[in-house]
N, C-alpha and C positions, 0 to 999 in steps of 0.2 A: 504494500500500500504506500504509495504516497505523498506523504505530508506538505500539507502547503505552508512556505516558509511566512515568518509575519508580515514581510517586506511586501510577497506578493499579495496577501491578505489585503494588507492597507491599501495595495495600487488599484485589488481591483475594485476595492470598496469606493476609492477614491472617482474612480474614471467611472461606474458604473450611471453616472449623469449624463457621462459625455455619450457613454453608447444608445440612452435611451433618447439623446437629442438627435443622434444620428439615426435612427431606428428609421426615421419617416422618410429623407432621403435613397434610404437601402433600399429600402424596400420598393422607392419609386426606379429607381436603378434595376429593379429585378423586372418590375413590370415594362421597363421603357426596352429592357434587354428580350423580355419574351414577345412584343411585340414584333420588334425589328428581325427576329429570328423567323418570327410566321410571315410578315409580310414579302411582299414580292419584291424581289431585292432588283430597285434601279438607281440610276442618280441621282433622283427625286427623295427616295424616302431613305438612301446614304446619306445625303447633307443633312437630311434633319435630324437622323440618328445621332450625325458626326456634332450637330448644335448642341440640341439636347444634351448628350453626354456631357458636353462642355461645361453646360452651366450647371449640369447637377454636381460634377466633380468640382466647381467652384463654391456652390454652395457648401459640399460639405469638407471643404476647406476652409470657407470664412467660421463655419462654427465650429470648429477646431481651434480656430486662433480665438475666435470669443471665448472659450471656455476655457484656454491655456493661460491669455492673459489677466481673465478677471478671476486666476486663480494663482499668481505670481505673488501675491502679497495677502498677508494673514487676513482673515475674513476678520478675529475679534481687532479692538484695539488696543486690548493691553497687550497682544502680542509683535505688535509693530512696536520697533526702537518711540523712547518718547521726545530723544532729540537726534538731529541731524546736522552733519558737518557739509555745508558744502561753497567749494568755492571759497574757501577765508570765515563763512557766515556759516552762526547757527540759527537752527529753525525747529519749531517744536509741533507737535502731533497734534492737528484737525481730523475733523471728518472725511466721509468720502465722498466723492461727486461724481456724474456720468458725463464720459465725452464720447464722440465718435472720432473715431480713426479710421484712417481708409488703409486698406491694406492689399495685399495681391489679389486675395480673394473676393474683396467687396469693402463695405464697409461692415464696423463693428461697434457695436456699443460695451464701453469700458465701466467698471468705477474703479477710482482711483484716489489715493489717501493724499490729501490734502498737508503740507507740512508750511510755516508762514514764520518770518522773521522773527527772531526770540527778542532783537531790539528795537521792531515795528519800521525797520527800515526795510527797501527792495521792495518783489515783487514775491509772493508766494511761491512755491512750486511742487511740484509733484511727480517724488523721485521716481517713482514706476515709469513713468514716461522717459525719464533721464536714465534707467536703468537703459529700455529696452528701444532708445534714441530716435524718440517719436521728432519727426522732423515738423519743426514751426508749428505745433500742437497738432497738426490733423494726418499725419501719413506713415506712417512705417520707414523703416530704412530701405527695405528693399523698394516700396512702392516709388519711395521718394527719388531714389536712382533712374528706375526707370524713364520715371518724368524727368527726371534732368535729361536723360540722352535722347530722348522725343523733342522735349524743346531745343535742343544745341542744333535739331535738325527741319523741326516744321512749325510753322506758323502756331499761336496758340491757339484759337479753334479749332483746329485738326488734332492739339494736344487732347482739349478737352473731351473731341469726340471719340480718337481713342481709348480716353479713361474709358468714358461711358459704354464704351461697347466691348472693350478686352475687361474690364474690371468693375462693373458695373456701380463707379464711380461720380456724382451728380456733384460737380467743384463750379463756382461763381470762377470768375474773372481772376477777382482778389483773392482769392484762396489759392488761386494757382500761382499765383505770382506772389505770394505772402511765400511759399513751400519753395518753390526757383529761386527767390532773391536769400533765401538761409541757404540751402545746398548750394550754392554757387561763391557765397560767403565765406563756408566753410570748407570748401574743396578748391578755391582758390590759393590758401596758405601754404597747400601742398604742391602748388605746380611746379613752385622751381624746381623742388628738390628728386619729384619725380622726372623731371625733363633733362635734369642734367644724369641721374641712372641709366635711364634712356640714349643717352648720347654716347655717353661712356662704352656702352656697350654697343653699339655701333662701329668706334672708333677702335675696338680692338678687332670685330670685325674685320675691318677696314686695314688694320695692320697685318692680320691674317691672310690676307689676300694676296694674289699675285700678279704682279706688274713691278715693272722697274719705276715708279716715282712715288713719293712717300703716299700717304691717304690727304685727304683735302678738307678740311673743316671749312664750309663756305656760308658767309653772312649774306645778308637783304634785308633790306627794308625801306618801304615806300606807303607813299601816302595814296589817299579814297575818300572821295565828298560824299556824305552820310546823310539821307532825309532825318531832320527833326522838326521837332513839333512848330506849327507856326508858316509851315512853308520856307522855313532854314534849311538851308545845305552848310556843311564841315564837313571841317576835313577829319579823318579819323587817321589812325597808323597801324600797321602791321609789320611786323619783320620777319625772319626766317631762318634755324640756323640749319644747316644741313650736312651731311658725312656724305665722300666719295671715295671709293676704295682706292686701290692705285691704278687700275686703266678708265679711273673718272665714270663710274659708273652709281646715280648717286642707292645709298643704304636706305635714307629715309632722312625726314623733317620734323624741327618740332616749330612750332607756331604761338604767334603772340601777336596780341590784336587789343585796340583802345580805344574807345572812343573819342572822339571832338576834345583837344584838350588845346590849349594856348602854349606853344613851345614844346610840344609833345614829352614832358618831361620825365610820366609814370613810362612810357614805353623804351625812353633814352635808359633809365633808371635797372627796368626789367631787363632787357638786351643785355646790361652792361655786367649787372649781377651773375645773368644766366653766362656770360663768356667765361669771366672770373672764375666760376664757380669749375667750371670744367677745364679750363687750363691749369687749373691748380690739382686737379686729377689725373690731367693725361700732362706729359712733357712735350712743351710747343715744339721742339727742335722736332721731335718725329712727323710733324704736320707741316702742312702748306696752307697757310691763314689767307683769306680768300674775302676780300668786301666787293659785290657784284650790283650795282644798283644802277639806274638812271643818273643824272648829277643835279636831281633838285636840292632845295635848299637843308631841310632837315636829312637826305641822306649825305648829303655835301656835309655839312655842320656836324654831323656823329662823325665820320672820319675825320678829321681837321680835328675836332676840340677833343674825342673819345678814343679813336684806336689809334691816332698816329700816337697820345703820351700814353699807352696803357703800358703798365711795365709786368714783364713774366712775372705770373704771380711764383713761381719757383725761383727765379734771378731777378731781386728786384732792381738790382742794380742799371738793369739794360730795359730797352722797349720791346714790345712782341712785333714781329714785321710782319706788317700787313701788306699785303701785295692786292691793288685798287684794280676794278676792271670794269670801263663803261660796257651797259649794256650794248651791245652789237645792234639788237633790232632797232633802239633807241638813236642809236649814231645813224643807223641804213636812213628814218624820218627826217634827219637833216639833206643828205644827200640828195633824198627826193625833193625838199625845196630846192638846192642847188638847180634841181635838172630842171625842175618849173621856172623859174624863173632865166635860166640861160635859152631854156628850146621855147619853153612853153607848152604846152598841153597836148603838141603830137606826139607820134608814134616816136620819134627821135628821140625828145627827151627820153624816154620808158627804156628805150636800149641804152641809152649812155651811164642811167641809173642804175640798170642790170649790170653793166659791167662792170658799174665803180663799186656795185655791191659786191660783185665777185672778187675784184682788186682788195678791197678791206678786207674782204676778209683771207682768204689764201696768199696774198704777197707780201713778201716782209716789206717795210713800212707802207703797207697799204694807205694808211692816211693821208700819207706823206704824194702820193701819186695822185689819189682825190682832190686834193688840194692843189697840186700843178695843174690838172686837168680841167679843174675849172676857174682858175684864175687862166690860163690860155685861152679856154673857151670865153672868157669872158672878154678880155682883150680885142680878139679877133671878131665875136658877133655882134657884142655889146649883151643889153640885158632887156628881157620881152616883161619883166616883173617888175618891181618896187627893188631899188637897190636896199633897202634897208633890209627887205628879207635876205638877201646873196649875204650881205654883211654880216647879218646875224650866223646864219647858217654857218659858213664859213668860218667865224669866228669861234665859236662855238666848240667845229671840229678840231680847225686849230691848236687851242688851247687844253684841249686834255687827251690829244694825239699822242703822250705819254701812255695812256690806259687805256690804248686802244690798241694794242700789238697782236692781234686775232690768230694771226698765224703759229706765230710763239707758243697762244694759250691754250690753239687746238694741237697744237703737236704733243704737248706738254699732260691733255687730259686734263686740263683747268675749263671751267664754265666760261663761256665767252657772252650769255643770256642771263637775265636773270627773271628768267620767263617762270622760275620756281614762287619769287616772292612777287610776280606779276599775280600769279596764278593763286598766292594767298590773298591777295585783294578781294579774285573773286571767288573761294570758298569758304574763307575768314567773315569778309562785308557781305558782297553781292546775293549770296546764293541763299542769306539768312534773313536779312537785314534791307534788304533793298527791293524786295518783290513789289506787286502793284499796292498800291496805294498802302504802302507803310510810310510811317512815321513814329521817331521815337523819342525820350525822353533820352540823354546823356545816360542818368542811371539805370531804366530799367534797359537801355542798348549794351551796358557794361554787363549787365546781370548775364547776360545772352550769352556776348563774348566769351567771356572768363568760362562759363561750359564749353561754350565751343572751341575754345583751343585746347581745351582738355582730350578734347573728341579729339578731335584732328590730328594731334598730335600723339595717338596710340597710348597715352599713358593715364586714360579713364580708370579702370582697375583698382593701381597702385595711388592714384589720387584718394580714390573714396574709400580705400581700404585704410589707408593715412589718416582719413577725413574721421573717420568711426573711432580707430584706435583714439584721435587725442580728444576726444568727448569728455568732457571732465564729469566724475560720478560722485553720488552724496554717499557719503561714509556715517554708519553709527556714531555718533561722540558720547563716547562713556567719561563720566564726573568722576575729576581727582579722588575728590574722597572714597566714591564707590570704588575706584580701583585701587584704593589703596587697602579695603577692608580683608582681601585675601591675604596680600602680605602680613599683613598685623596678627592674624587667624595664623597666620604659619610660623610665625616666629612664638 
């Protein structure tokens, strides 16, 4: 015979609620299963079988988590702690109250012990929620993730109506974006540190590799006019750091993006952090430091004032050498004014501009030829345009024909584009942030962001596994005296 141990006694005493809550479910499970077994099996009555099931296996999932977690904290109240530590503050033992929470399975109704400032300061709170990291009062952590990575991707009524139909979910406006602007809060603390593991690992990758020239750490960053409220356009910023192994092949990206800011200085700030952080990891000597941008004003201004004095963070003694490279396609759009303006809008110009495209880029100093080529041509035809565009144009190439040496950078397996941090513009901005008829505030466009480069940048996971771990928890506080009364008893 036997015996049942007391442990299993209690459990099933314990659970014997849960089974007769689920009783009704089963049983509707048994009927909806002998149905679909006798009917005439087509597409028609698969899909509904396949629905059904869905929502009976969510129902009795949501009353799983109702009965787990309004069963997580002692039903009397003398058996709840009578105070609590948390956060620096103590708080002392109230009643219990009912909230809803929405969770994977649906929503739930909780009660939960109420704990309130012992010196009438702060805001109440209610550890059960802090145990089990109810996000911004109404969500679960799992649910709450979900919705971050829905929003990082679709509009918010498409968020909302996925709640409502994957998790039968009924959230206002404000409730969604009460739940996004806390998760995005507190998953943003983590990004550097998970983007610079991410990178790290990459870059050994990348030294792993075979090719005769070192791996390529390559920078970007450019600016994106951003609807905001009012019928405003700003400018917002994004940048880009990216690993190329040694035949220039690139490993991956991580992504940083900001909204409308005056001197872009959180994004100057983030960039310069996240470099630091990873050259002080890997040894620059083994790399080939790489800034690849357009030459506007704020990417102009971060090299000048930012990487030309950044000093090894291993040898502080010396600077880390950054080797600058205009964008190719960027220079090719000046050339095309050259040929407008020397031929004008025939077939002629369009050949001369193919060729000086090809000359840039395949001949050593290509620039250097562009530049003869059309100051000759200009001589000789004169100009069908505004000489002020030839001047610009021209000047233009002129002047930074130093970080233009295309041939060099492709022989070498150096980026000659930087069609990567083009291309963050529009997966970063455009693709989220910019569809028909949006318009956003500064902070909730930041809210957006900060997930979405979490996304984008492969290191979601490690972020919100980060995010959960540093959740600060309320601790018992047991009274001097009480703890002093067993010592005294043992002595």
């Amino acid at each position: 015979m036997v015996h049942a141990t007391p442990t299993k006694v209690l459990l099933a005493t314990t659970l014997r609620p849960l089974v007769v809550q689920l009783s009704g479910p089963l049983a509707h499970g048994v009927r909806l299963l002998d149905q679909f077994l006798h009917d005439e099996l087509t597409p028609r009555t698969m899909a509904e079988f396949e629905r059904n099931l869905r929502a009976l296996l969510r129902e009795v999932g949501r009353r799983i988590m109702a009965w787990v977690l309004n069963h997580l904290e002692p039903e009397s109240d003398a058996e709840a702690p009578a105070r609590l530590r948390f956060e620096g503050q103590l708080y002392r033992r109230r009643g219990k109250s009912r909230s809803t929470v929405a969770t994977l399975f649906g929503p739930v109704q909780v009660w939960r012990r109420l704990y309130e400032p012992l010196q009438g300061r702060g805001h109440a709170i209610h550890p059960l929620e802090l145990r089990f990291g109810v996000e911004a009062g109404v969500a679960t952590p799992a649910l709450a993730e979900r919705v971050g990575q829905w929003a990082a991707e679709h509009p918010q009524r498409h968020v909302l109506a996925m709640l409502e139909g994957d998790h039968a979910v009924h959230w206002s406006c404000t409730s969604l974006r009460k739940v996004l602007a806390s998760l995005s809060a507190g998953m943003a603390k983590h990004r550097h540190v998970s983007q610079v593991e991410h990178v790290v690992h990459w870059l050994e990758q990348a030294r792993a590799s075979k090719g005769r020239y070192r791996p390529t750490l390559s920078v970007g960053r450019d600016g994106i006019f951003v609807p905001l409220q009012h019928k405003v356009w700003q400018e917002g910023a994004t940048a880009t750091v990216s690993v190329l192994d040694r035949r220039g092949k690139r490993l991956g990206t991580v992504y940083l993006g900001h909204m409308p800011e005056s001197g872009q200085g959180t994004l100057t700030a983030q960039l310069t952090a996240l470099l630091k952080a990873l050259l002080s990891e890997v040894d620059s000597d083994g790399l080939r430091l790489v800034y690849v941008t357009d030459d506007g004003y704020h990417p102009n201004d971060y090299y000048q004032s930012v990487l030309q004095k950044m000093p090894d963070p291993r040898r502080p003694w010396r600077f880390l050498e950054w080797r600058r490279i205009i964008d190719y396609y960027h220079a090719c759009q000046y050339v095309q004014q050259l040929a407008e303006v020397i031929f004008g809008s025939g077939t002629e110009g369009q050949h001369w501009a193919k060729r000086m495209r090809e000359q840039l880029k395949t001949r050593a100093n290509g620039v250097t030829r562009v530049l003869q080529s059309a100051a000759a041509l200009r001589h000789k035809r004169g100009l069908w345009g505004q000489a002020k565009v030839y001047e610009h144009a021209y000047a233009y190439l002129h002047k930074r024909s130093r970080w233009m040496r295309y041939q060099s950078y492709r022989r070498e397996h150096l980026p000659i584009g930087s069609g990567i941090t083009e291309a963050a513009c529009k997966i970063v901005f455009t693709q989220r942030l910019k569809r028909s008829g949006m318009s956003w505030t500064k902070e909730g466009g930041q809210v957006i962001l900060d997930l979405r480069v979490i996304w984008l940048s492969g290191v979601w996971g490690a972020v919100h596994q980060r995010y959960l771990t540093s959740k600060p928890l309320p601790v018992t506080h047991v009274h001097m005296a009480k703890a002093a009364q067993p010592e005294q008893q043992a002595a």
